[in-house]
TORKOL-4160 file (C-alpha; in steps of 0.2 Angstrom, whole numbers, padded with zeros to 4 digits, m for minus):
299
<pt num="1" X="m0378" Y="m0403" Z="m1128"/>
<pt num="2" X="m0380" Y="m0413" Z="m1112"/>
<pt num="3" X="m0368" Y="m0424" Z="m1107"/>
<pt num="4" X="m0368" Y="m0445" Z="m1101"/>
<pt num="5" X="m0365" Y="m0439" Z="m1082"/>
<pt num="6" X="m0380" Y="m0426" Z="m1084"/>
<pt num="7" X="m0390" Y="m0438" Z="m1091"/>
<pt num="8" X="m0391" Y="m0449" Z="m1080"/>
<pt num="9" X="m0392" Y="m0437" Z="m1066"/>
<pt num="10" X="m0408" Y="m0432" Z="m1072"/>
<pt num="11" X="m0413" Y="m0451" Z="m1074"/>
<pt num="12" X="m0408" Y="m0453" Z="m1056"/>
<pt num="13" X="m0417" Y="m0440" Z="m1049"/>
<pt num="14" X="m0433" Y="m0446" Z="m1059"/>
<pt num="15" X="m0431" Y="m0462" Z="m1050"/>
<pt num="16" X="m0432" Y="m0453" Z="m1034"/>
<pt num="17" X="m0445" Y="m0442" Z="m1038"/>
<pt num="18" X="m0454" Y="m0460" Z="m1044"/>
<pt num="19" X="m0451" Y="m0469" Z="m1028"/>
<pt num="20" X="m0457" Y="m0453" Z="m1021"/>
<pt num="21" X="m0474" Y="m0455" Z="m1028"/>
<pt num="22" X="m0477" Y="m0474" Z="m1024"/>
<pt num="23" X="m0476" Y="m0471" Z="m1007"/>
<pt num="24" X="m0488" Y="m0454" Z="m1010"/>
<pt num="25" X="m0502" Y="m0465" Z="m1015"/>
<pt num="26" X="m0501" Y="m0477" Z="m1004"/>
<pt num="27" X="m0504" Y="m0464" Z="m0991"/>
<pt num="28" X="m0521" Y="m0461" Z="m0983"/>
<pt num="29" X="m0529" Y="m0445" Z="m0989"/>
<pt num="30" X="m0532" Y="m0434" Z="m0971"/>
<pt num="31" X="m0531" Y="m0415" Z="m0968"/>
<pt num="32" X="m0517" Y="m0415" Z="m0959"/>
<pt num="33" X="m0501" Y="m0409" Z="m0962"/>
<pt num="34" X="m0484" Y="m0413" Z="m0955"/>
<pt num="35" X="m0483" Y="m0423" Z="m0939"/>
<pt num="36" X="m0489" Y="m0409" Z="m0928"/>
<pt num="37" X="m0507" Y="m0410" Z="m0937"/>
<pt num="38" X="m0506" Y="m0392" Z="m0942"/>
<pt num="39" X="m0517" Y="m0389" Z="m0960"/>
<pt num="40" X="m0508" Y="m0377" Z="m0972"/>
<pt num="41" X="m0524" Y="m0367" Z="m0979"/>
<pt num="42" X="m0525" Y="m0350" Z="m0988"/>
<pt num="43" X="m0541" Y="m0336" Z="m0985"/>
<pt num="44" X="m0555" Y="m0349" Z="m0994"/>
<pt num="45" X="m0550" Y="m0366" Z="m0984"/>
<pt num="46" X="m0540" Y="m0378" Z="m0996"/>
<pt num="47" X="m0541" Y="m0398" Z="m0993"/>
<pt num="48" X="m0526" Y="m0407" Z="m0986"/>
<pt num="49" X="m0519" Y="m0421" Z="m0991"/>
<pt num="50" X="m0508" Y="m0435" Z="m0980"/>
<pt num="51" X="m0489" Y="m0432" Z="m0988"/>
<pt num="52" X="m0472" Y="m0437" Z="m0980"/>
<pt num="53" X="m0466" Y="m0425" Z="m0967"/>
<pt num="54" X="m0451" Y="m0416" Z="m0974"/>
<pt num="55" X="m0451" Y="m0421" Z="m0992"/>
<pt num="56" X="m0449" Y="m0403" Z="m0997"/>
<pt num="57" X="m0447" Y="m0387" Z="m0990"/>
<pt num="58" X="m0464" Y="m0378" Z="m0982"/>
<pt num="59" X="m0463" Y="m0364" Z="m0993"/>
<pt num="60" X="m0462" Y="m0360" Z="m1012"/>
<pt num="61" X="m0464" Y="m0343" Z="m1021"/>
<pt num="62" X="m0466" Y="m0344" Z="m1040"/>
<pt num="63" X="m0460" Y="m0330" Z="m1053"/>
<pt num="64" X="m0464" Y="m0329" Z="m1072"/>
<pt num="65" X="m0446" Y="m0329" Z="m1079"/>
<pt num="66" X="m0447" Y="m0309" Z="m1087"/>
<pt num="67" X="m0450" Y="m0304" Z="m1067"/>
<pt num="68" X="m0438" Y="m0317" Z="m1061"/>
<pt num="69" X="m0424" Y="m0303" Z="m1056"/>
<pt num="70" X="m0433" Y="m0288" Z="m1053"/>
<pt num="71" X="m0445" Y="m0296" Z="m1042"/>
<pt num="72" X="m0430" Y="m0308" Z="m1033"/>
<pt num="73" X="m0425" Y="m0288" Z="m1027"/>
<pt num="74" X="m0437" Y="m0294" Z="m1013"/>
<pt num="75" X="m0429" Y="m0309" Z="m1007"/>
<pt num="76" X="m0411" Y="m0310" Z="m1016"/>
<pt num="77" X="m0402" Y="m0295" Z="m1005"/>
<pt num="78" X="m0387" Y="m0295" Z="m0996"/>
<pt num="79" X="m0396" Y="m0287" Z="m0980"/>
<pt num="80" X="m0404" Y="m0304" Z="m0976"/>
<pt num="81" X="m0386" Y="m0310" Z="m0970"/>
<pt num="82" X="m0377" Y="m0305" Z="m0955"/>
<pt num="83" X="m0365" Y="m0289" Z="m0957"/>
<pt num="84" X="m0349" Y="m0300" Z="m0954"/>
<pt num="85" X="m0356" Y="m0313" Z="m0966"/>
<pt num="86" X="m0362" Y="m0305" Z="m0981"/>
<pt num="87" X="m0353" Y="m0309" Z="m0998"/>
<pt num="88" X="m0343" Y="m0295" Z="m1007"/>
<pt num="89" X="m0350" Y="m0285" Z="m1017"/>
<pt num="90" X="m0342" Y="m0291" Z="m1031"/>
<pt num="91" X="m0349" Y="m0308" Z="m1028"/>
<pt num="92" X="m0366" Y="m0302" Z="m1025"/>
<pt num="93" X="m0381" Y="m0305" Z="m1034"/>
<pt num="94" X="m0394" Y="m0318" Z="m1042"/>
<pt num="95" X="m0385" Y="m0328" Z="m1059"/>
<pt num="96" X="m0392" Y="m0334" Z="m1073"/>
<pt num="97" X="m0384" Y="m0353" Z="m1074"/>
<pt num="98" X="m0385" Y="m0349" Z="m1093"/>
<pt num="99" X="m0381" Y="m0368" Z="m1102"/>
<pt num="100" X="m0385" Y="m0378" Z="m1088"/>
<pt num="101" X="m0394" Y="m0393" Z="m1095"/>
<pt num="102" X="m0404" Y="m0398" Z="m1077"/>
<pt num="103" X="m0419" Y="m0388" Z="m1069"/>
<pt num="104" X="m0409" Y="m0376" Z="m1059"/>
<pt num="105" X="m0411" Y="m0358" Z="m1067"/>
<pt num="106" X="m0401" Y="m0345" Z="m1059"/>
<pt num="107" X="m0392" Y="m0345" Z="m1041"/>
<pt num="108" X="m0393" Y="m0331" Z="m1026"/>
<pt num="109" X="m0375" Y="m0327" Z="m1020"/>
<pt num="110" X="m0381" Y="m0312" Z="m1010"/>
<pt num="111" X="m0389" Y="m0323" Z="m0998"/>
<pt num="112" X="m0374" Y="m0335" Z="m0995"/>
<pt num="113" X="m0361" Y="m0332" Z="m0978"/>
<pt num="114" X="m0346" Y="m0327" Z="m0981"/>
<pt num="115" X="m0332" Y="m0335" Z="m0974"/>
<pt num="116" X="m0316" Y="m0318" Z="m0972"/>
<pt num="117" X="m0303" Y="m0331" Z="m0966"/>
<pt num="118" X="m0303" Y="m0343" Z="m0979"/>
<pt num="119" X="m0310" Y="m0331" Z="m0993"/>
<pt num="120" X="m0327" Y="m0343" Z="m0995"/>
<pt num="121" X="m0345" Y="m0341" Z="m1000"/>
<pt num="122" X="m0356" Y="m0356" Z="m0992"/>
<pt num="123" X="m0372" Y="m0358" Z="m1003"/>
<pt num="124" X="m0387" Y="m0371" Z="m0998"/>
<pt num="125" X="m0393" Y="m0376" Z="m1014"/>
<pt num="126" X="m0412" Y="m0379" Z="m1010"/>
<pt num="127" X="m0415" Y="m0361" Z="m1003"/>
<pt num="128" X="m0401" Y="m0351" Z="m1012"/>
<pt num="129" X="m0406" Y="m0359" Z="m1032"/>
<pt num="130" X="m0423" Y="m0357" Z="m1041"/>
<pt num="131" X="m0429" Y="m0370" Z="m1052"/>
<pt num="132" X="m0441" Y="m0372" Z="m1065"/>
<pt num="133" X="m0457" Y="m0379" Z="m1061"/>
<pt num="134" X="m0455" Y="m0395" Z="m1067"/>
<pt num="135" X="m0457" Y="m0412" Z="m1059"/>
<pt num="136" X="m0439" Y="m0417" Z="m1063"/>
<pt num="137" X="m0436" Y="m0400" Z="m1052"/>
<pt num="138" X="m0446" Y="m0406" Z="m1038"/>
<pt num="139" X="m0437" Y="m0420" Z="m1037"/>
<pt num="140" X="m0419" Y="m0411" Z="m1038"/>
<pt num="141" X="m0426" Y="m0400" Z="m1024"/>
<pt num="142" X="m0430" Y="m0414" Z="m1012"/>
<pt num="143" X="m0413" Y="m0420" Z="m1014"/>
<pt num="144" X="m0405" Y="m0406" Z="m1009"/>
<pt num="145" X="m0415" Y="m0403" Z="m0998"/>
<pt num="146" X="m0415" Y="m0421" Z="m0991"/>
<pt num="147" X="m0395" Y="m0423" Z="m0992"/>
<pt num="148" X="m0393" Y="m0403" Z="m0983"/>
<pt num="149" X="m0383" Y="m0402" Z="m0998"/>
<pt num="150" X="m0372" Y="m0384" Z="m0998"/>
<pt num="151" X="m0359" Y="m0379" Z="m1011"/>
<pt num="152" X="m0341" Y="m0370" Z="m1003"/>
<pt num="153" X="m0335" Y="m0358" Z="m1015"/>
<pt num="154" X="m0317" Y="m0356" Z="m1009"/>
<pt num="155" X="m0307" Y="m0340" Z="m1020"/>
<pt num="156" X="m0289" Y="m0343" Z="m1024"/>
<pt num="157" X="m0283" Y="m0326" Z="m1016"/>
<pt num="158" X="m0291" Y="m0309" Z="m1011"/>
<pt num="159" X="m0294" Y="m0305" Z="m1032"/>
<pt num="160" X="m0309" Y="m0316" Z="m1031"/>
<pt num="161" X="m0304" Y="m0321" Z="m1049"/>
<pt num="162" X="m0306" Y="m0341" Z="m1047"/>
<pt num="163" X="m0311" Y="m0353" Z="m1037"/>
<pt num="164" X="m0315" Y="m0372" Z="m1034"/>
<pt num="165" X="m0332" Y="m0375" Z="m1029"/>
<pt num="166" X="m0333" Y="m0392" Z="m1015"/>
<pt num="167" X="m0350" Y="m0401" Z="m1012"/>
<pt num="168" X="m0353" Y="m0407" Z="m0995"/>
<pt num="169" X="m0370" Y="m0414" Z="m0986"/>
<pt num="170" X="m0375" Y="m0431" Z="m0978"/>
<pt num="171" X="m0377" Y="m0438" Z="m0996"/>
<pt num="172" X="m0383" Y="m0437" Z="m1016"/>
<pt num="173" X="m0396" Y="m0450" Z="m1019"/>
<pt num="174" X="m0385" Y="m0466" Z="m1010"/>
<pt num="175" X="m0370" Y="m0457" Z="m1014"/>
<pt num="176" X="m0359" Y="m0451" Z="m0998"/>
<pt num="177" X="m0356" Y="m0433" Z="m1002"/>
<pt num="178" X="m0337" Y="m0436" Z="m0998"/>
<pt num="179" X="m0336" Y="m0449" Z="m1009"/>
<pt num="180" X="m0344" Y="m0435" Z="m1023"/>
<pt num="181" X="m0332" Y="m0424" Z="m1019"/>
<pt num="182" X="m0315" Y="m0433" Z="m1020"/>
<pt num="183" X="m0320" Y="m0436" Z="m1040"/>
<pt num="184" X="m0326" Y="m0421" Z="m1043"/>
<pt num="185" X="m0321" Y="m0403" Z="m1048"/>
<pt num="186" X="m0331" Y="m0387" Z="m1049"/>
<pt num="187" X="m0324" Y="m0372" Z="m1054"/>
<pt num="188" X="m0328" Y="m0354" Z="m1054"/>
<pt num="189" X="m0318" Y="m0344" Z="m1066"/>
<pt num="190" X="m0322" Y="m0324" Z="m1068"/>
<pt num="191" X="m0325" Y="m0319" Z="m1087"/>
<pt num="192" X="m0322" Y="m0303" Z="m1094"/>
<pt num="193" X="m0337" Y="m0291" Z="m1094"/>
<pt num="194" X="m0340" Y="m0273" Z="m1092"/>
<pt num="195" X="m0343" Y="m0274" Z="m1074"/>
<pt num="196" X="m0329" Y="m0284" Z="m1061"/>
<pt num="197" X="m0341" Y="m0302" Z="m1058"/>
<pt num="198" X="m0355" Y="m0299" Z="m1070"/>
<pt num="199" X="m0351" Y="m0317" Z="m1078"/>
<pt num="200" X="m0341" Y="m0332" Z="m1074"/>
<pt num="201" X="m0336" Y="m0348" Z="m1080"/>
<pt num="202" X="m0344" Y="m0366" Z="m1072"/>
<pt num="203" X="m0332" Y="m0380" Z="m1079"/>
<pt num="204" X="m0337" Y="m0398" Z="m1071"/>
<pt num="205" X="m0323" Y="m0409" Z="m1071"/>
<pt num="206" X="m0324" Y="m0429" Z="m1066"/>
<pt num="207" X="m0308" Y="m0441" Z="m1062"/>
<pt num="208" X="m0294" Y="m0442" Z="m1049"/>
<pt num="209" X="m0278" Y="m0437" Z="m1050"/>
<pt num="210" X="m0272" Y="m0428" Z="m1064"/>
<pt num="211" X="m0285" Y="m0439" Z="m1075"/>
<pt num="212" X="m0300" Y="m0428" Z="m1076"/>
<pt num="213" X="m0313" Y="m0428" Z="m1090"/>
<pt num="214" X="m0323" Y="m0411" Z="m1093"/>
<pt num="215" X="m0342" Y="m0415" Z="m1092"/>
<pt num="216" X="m0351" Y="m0400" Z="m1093"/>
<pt num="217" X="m0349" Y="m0382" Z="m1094"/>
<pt num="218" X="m0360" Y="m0368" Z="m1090"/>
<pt num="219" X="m0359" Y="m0351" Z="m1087"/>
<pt num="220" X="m0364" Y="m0339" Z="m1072"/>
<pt num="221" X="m0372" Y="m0321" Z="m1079"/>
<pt num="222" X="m0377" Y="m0306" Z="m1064"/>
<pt num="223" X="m0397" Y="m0302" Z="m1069"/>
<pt num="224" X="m0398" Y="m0293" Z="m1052"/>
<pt num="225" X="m0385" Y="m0287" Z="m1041"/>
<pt num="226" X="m0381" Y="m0284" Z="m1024"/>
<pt num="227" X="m0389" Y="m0267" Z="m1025"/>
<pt num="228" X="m0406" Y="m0272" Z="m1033"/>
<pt num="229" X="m0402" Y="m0268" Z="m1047"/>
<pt num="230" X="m0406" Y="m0274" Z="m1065"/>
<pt num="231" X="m0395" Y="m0282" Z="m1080"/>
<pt num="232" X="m0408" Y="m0276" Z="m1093"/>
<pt num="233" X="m0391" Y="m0283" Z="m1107"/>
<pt num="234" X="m0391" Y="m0300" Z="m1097"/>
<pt num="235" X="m0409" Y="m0305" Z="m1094"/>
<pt num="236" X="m0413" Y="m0301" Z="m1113"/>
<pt num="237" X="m0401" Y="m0313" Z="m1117"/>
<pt num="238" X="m0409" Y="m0325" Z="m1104"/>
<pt num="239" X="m0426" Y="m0321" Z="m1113"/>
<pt num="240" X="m0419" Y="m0327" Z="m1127"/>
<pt num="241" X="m0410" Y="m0342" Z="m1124"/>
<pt num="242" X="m0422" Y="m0348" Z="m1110"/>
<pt num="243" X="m0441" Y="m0344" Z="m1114"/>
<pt num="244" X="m0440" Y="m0355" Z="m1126"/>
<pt num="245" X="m0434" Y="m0369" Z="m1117"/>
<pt num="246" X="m0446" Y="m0368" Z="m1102"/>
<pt num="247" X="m0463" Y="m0367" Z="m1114"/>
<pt num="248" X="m0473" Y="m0355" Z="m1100"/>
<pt num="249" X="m0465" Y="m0363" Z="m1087"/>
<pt num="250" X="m0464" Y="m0353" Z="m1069"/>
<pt num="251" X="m0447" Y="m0352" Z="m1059"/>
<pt num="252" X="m0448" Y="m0358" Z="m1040"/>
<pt num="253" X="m0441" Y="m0353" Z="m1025"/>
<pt num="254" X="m0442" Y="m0362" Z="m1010"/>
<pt num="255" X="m0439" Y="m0356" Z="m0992"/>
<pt num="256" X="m0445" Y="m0359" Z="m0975"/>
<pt num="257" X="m0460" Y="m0351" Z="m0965"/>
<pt num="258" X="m0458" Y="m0333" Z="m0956"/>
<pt num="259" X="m0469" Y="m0328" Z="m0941"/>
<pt num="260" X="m0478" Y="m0347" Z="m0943"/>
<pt num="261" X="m0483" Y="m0343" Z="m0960"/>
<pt num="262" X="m0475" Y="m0343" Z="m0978"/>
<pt num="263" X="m0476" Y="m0327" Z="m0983"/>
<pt num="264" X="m0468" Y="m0312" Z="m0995"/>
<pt num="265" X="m0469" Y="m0295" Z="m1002"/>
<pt num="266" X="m0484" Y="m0293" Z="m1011"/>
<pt num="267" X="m0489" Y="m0312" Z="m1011"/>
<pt num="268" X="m0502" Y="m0320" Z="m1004"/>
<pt num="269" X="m0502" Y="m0340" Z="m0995"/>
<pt num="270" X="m0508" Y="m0354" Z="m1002"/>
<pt num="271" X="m0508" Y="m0373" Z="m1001"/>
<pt num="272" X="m0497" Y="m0382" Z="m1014"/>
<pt num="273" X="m0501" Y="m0398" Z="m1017"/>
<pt num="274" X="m0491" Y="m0401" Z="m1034"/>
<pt num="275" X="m0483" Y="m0418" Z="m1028"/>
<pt num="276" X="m0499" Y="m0424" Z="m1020"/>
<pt num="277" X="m0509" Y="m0418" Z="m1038"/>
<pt num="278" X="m0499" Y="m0432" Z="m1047"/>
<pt num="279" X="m0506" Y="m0448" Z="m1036"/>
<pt num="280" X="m0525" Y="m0439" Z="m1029"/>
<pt num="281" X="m0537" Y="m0436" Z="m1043"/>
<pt num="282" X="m0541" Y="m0420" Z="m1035"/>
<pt num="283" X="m0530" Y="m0403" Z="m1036"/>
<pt num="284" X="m0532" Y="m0387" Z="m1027"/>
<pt num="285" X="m0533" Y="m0372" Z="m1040"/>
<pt num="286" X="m0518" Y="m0362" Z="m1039"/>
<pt num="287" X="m0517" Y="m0345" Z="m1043"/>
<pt num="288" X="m0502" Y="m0337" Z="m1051"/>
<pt num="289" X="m0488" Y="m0327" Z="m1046"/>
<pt num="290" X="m0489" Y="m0332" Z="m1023"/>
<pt num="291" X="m0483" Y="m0342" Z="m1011"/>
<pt num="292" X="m0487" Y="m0358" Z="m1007"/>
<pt num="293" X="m0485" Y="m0369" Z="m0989"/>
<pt num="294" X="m0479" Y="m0387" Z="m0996"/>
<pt num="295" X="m0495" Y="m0396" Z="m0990"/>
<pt num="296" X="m0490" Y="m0411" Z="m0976"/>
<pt num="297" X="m0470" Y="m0406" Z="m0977"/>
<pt num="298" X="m0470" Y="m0393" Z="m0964"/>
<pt num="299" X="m0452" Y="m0392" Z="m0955"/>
């Protein structure tokens, strides 16, 4: 059941994405693309269109959700993060937000720094989450990626059994991120489970003082771990409860350009244009399962 407060965080996002598009079609069409005139275009030549630079992140890569963990194995590894900074093993992994009533599908903790001396994972939510591939998504994933929002997931002790999770960032929507912050609570509880950090608890709690109001609750279940390897138990369940929900829908991942290029295993480029599709009459034929280079928002 979704809550009031989620509710209407899904209505302010749409508002976003809505004031999004407005200024879209008031835009001249053009081929260029970001504001060095560079033109995101795959092997057969793809139109440009004149977009806001920065919108989005300049590069997305789309899963079908029975794929989603055993092709995140690619990208979701703790071996993309520094030695010193990588997240213990008991932490890492890509999670299933199994409940969550927004867009955001599952969450990449291997990629996250870890912080030794004060026992805390720093996640960026517009890199380290994957969202369906909805508009309502788009528009939670320019916010975040607008605001530089990033979760600190600070454990009680060494245990790693529970910890509060604080938001900070410039800001959510015209909300100050500290002011977020001081009213809100996110927890991260372990659940029992066969292996130590296969699942955990997501209790959101709103108020000050000792008045605080629960207002969601979710759960966090390992589909990958740290070591590339399959929860075939978990992502069954996820099969289950989400397929349904997403009606065909694809999970995105958005990340930023390597070597001058978005690119990946066994993906090919290609220009995305799926905010731009909603305001020009004419859309570039995407083909399934790649990568795309957000058309006009390179960094």
């Amino acid at each position: 059941r979704v809550s009031s407060f989620h509710r209407g965080h899904q209505a302010m996002l749409t508002d976003l994405l809505v004031s999004v598009l407005i200024v879209l079609a008031s835009a001249e069409e053009g081929c260029s693309a970001g504001g060095d005139g560079g033109t995101c275009r795959d092997g057969a030549g793809v139109e440009s269109f004149t977009a806001i630079p920065g919108l989005l992140p300049p590069c997305k890569e789309s899963f079908e959700l029975p794929s989603l963990a055993a092709q995140s194995a690619s990208w979701c590894k703790p071996s993309v993060v520094q030695a010193t900074k990588r997240a213990p093993e008991k932490l890492q992994g890509l999670f299933w937000l199994k409940g969550l009533p927004l867009d955001d599908v599952a969450a990449c903790f291997s990629n996250g720094e870890w912080d030794e001396s004060t026992l805390t994972l720093k996640l960026t939510v517009w890199k380290d989450f994957v969202f369906m591939d909805s508009y309502v998504a788009l528009g939670l994933v320019s916010q975040t990626y607008l605001s530089e929002l990033v979760y600190h997931i600070k454990f009680e002790n060494a245990s790693l059994t529970d910890a509060v999770i604080k938001p900070s960032g410039n800001a959510l929507g015209k909300i100050p991120l500290s002011a977020f912050a001081a009213v809100a609570t996110f927890d991260l509880k372990e659940l029992p489970s066969s292996m130590p950090g296969d699942k955990w608890a997501r209790p959101s709690t709103f108020g000050l003082g000792s008045a605080h109001i629960l207002t969601n609750y979710y759960e966090a279940w390992r589909i990958l771990d740290g070591n590339s390897k399959v929860n075939e138990e978990n992502v069954d369940i996820m099969m289950r409860l989400l397929g349904p929900r997403l009606k065909g829908l694809k999970i995105n991942r958005f990340h930023v350009m390597m070597g001058g290029q978005c690119s990946s295993v066994d993906s090919e480029m290609e220009a995305n244009t799926e905010l731009n599709s909603l305001v020009f009459s004419h859309i570039t034929t995407a083909r399934a399962d790649t990568v795309s280079c957000n058309d006009g928002v390179l960094l």
